[in-house]
N, C-alpha and C positions, 0 to 999 in steps of 0.2 A: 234492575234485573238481578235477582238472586242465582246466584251459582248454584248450580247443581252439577254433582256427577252420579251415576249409574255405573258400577265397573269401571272405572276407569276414563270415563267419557262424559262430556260436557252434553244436560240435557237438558230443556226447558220446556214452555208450556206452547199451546198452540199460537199466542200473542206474541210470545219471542222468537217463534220460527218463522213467521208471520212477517216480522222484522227484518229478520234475515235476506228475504226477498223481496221486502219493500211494499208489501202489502198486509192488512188487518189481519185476523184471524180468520172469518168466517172463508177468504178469501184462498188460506194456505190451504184449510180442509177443503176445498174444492179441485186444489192441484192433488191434494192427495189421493179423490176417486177418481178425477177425470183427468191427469197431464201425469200423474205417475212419479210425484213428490216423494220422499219418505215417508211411512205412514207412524204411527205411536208406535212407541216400546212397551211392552208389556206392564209394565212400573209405573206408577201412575203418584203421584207427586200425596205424600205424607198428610200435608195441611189440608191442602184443597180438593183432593180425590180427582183434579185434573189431568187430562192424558199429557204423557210427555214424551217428546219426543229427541231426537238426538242429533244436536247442531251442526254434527263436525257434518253427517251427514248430509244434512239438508244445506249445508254451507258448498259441500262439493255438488251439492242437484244443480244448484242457483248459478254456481258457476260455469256445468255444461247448456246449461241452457241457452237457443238461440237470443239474438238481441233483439230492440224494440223493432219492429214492422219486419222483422226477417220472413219471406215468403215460403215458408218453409212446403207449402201445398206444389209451389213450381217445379220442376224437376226440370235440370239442363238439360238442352238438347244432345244428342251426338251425334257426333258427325256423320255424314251419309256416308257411307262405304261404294265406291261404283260396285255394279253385281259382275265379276266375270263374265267375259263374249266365250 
């Protein structure tokens, strides 16, 4: 993994944010239209003309994100209120 910074910030390609979250590439552009990942920086990587994107970022997405099998569709219930007489 080559270092990159952007301003000040540590940026890489879609295979190393990809990383980040423990899944491929093709797999992080997916969070990025449909689960609301970080998407590319403007800046697009010298050599490759590859989008890049910004770790610190996607490293703080990865960490609010729920855990494996969290049900996140459930909603608690609350408690019934009796209705005043």
């Amino acid at each position: 993994m080559t270092v990159r910074t952007y301003r000040g910030r540590e940026v890489g390609t879609a295979d190393e944010a990809g990383k980040l979250c423990g899944v491929v590439a093709g797999t992080y552009q997916y969070y990025v239209t449909r689960l609301g990942a970080p998407g590319a920086i403007r800046w697009r990587d010298p050599d490759t003309g590859a989008k890049l994107y910004d770790l610190g970022k996607v490293a703080e997405w990865q960490a609010t994100r729920p855990g494996r099998g969290a049900r996140t569709d459930l909603r608690r219930k609350q408690p019934r209120t009796p209705e005043p007489e």
